[in-house]
MMTF fields as JSON, N, C-alpha, C and O atoms, coordinates in Angstrom:
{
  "mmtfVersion": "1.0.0",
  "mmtfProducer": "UNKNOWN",
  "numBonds": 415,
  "numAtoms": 416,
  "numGroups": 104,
  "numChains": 1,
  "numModels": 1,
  "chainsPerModel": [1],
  "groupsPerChain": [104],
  "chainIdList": ["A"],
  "bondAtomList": [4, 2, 8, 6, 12, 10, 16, 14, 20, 18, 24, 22, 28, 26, 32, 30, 36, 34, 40, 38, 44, 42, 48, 46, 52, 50, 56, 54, 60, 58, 64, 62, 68, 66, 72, 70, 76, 74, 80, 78, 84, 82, 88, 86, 92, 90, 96, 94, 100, 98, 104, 102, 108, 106, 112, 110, 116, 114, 120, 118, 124, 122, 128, 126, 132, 130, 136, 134, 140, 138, 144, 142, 148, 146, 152, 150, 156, 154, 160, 158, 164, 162, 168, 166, 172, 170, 176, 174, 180, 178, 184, 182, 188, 186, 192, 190, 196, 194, 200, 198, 204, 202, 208, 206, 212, 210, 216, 214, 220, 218, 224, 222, 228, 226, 232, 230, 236, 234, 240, 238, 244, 242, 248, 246, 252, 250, 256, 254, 260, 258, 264, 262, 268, 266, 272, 270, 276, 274, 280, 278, 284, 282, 288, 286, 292, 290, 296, 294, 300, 298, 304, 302, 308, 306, 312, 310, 316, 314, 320, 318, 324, 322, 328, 326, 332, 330, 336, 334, 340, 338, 344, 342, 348, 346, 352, 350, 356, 354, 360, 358, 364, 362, 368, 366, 372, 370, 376, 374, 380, 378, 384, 382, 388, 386, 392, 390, 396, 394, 400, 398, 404, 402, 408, 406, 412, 410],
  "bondOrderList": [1, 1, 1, 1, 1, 1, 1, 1, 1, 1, 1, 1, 1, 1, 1, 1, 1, 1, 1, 1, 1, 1, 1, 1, 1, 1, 1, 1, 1, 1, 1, 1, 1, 1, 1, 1, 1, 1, 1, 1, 1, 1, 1, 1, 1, 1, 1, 1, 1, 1, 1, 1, 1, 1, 1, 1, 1, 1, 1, 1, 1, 1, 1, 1, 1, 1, 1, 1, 1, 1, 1, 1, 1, 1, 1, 1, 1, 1, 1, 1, 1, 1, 1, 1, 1, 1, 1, 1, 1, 1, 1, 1, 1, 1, 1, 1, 1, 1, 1, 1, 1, 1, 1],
  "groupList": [{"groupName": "UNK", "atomNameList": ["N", "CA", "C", "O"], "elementList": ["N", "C", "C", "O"], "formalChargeList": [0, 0, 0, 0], "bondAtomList": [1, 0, 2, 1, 3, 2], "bondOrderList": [1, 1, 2], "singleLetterCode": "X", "chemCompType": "L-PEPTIDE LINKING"}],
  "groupTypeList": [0, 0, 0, 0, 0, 0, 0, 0, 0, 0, 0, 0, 0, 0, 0, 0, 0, 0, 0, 0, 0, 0, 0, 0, 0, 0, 0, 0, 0, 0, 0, 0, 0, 0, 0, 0, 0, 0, 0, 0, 0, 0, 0, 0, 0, 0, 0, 0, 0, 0, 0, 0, 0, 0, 0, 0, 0, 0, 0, 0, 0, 0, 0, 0, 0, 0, 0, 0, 0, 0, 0, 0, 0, 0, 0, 0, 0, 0, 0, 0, 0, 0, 0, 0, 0, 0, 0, 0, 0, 0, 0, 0, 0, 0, 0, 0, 0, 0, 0, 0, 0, 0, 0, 0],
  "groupIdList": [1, 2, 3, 4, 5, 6, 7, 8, 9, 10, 11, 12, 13, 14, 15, 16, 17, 18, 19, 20, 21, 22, 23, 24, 25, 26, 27, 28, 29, 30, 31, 32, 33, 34, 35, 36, 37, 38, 39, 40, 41, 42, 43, 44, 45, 46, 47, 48, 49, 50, 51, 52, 53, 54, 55, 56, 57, 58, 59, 60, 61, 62, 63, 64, 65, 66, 67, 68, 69, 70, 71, 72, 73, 74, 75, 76, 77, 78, 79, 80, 81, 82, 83, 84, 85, 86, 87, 88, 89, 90, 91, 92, 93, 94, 95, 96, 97, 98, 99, 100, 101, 102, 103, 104],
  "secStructList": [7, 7, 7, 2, 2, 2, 2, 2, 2, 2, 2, 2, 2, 2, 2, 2, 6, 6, 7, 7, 7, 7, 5, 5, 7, 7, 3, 3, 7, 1, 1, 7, 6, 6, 1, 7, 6, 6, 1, 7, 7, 1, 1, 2, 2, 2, 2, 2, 2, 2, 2, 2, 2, 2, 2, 2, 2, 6, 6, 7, 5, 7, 7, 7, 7, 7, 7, 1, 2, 2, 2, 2, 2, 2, 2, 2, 6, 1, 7, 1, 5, 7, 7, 3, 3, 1, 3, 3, 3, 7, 7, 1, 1, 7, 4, 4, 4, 7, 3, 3, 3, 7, 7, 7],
  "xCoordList": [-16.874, -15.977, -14.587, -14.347, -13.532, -12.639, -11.705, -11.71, -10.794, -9.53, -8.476, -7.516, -8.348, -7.512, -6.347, -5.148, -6.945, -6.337, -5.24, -4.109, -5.951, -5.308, -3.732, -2.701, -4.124, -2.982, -1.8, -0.639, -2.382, -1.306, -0.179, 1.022, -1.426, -0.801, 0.338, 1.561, -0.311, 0.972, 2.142, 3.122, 1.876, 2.83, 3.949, 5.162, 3.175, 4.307, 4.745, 5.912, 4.364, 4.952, 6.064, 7.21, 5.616, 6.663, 7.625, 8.669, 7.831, 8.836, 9.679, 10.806, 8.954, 9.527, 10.061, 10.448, 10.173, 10.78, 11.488, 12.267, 11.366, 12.144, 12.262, 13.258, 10.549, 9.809, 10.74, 11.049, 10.977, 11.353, 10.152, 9.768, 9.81, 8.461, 8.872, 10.089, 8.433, 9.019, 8.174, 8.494, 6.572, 5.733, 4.248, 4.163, 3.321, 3.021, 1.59, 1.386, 0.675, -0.605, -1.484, -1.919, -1.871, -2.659, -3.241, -2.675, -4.833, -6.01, -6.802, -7.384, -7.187, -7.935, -9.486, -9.385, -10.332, -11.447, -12.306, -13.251, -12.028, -12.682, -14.294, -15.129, -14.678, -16.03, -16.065, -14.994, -16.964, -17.142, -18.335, -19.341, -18.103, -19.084, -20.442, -20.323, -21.21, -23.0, -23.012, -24.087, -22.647, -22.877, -23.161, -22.284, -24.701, -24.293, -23.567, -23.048, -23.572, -22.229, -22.556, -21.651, -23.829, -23.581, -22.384, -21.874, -22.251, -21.29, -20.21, -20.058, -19.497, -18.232, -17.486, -17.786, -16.44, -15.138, -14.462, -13.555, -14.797, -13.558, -12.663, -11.826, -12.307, -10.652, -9.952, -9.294, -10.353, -9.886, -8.631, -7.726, -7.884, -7.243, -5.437, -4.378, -6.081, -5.902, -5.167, -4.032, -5.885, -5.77, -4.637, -4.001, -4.548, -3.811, -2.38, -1.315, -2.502, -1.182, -0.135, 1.086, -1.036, -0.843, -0.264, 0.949, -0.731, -0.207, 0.781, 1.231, 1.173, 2.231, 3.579, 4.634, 3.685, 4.13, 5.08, 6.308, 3.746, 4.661, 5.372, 6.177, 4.527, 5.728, 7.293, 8.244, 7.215, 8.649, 9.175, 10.196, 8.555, 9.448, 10.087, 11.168, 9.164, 9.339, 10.152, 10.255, 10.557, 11.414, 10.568, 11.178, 9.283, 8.185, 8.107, 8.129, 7.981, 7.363, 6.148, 5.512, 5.504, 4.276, 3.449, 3.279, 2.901, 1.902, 0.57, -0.304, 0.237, -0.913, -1.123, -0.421, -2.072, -2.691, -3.426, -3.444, -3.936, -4.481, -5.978, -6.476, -6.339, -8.436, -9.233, -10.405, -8.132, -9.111, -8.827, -7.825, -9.451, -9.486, -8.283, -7.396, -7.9, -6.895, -5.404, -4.689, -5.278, -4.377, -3.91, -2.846, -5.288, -5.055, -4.554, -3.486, -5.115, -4.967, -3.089, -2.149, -3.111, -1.132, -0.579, 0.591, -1.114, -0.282, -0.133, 0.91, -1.445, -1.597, -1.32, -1.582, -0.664, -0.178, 1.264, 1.896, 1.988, 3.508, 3.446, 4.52, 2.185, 2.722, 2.579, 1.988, 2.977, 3.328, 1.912, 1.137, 1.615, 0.396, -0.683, -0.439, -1.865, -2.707, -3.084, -2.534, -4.162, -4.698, -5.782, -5.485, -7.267, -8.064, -8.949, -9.728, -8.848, -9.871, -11.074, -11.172, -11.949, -12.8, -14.54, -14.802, -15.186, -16.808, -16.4, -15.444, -17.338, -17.274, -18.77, -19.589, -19.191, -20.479, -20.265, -19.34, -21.093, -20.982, -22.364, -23.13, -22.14, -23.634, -23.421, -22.633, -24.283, -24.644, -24.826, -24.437, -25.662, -26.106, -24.827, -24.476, -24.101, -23.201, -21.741, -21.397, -20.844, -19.804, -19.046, -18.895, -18.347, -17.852, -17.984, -17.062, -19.404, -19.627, -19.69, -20.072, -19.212, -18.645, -17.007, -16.042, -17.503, -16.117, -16.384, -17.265, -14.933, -14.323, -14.629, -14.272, -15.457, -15.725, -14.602, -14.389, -13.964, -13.218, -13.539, -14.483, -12.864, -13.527, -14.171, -14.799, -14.248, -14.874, -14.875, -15.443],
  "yCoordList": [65.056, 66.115, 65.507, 64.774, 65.544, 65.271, 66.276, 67.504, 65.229, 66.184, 66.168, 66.867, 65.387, 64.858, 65.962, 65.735, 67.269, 68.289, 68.83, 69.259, 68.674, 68.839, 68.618, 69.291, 67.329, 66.609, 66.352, 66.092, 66.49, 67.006, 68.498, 68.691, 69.418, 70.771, 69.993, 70.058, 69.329, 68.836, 68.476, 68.718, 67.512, 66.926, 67.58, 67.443, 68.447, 69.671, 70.284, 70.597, 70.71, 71.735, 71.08, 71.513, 69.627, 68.941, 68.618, 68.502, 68.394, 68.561, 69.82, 69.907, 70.572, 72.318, 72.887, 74.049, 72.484, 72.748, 71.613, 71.68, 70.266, 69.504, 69.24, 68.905, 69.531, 69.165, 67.503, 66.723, 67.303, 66.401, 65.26, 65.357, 64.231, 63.618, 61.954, 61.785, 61.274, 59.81, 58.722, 57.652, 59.233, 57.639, 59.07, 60.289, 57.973, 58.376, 57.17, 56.373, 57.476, 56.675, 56.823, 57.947, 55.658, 55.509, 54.294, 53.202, 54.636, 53.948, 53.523, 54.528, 52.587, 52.39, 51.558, 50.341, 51.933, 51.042, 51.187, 51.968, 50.237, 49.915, 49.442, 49.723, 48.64, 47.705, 47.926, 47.613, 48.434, 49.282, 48.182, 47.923, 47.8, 46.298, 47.387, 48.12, 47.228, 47.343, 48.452, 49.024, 48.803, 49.869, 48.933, 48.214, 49.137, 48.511, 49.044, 50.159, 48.108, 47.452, 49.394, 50.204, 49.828, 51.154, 52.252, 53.293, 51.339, 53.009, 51.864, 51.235, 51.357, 51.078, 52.057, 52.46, 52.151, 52.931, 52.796, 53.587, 51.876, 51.405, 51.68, 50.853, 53.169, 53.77, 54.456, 55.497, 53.357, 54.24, 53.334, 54.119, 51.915, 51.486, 52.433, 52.899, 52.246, 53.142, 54.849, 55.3, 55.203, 56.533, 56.476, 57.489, 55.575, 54.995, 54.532, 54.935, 53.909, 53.599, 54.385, 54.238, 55.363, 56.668, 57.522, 57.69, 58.016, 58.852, 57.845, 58.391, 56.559, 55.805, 55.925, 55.793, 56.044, 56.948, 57.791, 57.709, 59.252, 60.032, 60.535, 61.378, 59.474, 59.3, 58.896, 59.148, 58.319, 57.62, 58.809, 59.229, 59.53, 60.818, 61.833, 62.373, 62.062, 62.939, 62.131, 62.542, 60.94, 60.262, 59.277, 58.572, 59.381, 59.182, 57.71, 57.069, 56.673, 55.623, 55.618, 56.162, 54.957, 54.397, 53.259, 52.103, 53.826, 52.484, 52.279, 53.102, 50.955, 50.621, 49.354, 48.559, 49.189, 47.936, 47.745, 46.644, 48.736, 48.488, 49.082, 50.14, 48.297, 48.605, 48.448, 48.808, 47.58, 48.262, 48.772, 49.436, 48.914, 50.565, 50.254, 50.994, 49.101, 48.863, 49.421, 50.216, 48.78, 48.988, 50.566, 51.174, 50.899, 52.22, 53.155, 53.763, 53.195, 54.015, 53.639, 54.427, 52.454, 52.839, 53.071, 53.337, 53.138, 54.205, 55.262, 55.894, 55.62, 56.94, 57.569, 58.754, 57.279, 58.172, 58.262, 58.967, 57.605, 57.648, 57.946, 57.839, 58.398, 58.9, 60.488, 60.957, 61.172, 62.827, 62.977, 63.808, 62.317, 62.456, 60.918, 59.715, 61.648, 60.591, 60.531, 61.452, 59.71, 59.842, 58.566, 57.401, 59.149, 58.143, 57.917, 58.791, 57.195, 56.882, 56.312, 55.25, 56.641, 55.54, 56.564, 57.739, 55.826, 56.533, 56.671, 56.146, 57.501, 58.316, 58.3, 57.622, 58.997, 58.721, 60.184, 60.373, 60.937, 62.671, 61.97, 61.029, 63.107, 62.917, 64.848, 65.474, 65.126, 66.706, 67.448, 68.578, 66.401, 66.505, 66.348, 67.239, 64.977, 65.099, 64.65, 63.468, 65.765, 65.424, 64.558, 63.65, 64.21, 63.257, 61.888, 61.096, 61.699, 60.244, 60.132, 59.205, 61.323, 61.05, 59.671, 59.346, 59.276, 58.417, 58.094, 58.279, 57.405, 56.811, 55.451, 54.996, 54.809, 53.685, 52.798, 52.746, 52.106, 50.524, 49.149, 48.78, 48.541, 46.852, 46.387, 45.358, 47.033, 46.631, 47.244, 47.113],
  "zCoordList": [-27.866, -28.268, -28.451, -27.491, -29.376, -29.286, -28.979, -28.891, -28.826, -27.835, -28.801, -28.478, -30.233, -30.853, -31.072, -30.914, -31.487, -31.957, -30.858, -31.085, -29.533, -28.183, -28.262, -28.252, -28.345, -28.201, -29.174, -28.858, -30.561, -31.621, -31.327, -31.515, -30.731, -30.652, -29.352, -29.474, -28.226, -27.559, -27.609, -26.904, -29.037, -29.104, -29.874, -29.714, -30.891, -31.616, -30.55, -30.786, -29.245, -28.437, -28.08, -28.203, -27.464, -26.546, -27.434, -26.792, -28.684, -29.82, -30.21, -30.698, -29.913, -30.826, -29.141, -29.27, -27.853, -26.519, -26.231, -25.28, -27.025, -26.241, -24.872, -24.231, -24.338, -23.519, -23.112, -24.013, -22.007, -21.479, -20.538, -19.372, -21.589, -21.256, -21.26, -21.181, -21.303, -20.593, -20.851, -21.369, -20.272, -21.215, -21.786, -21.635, -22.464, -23.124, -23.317, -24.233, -21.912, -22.036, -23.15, -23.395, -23.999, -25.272, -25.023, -24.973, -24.812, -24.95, -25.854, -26.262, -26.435, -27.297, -26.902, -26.746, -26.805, -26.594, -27.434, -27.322, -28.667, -30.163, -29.95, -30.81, -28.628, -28.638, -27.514, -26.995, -26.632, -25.574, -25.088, -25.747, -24.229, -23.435, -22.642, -21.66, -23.175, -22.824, -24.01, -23.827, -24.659, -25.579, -27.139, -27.619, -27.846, -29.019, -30.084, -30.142, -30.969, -31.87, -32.376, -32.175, -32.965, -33.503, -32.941, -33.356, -31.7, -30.737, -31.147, -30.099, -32.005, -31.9, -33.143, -34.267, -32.28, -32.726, -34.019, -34.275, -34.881, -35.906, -36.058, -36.419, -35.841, -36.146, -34.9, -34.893, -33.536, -32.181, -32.488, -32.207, -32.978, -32.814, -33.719, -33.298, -35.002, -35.999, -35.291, -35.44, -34.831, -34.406, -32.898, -32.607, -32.305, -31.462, -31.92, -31.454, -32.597, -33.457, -34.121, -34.183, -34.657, -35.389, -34.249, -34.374, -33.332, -32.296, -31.428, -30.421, -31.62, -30.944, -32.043, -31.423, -32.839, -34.238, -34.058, -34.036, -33.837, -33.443, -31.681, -31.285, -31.048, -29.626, -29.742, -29.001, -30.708, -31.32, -31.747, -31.203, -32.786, -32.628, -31.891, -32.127, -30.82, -29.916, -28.292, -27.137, -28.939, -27.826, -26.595, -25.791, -26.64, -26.166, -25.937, -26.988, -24.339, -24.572, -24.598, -23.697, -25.711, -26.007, -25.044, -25.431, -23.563, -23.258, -23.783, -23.509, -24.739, -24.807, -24.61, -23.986, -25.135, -24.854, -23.394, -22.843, -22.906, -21.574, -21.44, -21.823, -20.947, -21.421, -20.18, -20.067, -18.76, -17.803, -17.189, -17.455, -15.836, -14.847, -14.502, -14.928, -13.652, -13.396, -13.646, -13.035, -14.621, -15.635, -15.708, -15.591, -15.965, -16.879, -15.517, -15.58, -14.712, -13.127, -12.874, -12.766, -12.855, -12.479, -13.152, -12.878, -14.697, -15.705, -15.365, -15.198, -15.197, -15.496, -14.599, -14.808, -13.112, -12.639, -12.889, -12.102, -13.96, -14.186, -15.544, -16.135, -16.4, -17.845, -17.788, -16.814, -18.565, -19.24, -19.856, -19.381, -20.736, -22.021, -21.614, -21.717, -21.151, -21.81, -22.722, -23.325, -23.822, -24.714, -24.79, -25.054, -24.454, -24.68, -26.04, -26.418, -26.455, -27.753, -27.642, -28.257, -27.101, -26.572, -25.917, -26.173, -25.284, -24.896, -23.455, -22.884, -22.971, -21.748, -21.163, -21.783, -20.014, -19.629, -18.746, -17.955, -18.998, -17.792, -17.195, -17.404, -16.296, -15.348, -14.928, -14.22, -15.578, -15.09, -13.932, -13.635, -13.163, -11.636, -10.673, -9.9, -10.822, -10.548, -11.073, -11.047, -11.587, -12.369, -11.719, -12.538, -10.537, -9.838, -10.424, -10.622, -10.706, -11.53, -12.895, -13.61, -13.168, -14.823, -15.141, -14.448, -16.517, -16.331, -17.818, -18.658, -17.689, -19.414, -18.851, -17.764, -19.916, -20.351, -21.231, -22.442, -20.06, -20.462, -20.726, -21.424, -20.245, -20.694, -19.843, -20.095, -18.422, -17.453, -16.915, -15.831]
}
């Protein structure tokens, strides 16, 4: 499911209130490691770039470039907006072990 639309309507809001926002997490995971080449992304990078774009408009720092858990976890507790581009894994039975698929 994408969220893409989500986050556009966000970003018009946080523009049209002058929403006061600061960073601005953007993920891209184009080649998703154990998944074959069919599940790759071609335009998660693309689409990343594009929404780093309009962070610039809305005053927004842009973090990317970060693909593992690591990484992404001490962002993400200091950005306003995430935004992942990338595969995910639910588990029905139990949602707890649902997760976004990084580089590792």
């Amino acid at each position: 499911m994408s969220s893409y639309s989500l986050l556009i309507k966000a970003l018009i809001y946080g523009r049209a209130t002058k929403f006061a926002l600061e960073h601005a997490l953007l993920v891209a995971i184009q080649e998703t490691p154990g998944l074959s080449r069919r599940s790759d992304l071609p335009f998660a990078t693309i689409e990343v770039e594009m929404l780093a774009n309009l962070c610039t408009l809305l005053d927004l720092k842009a973090v990317r470039l970060l693909q593992r858990r690591e990484d992404v976890l001490a962002h993400l507790r200091a950005c306003k907006i995430f935004h992942f581009a990338g595969h995910g894994r639910s588990d029905p039975l139990d949602p707890a072990q649902s997760c976004l698929l990084l580089e590792d």
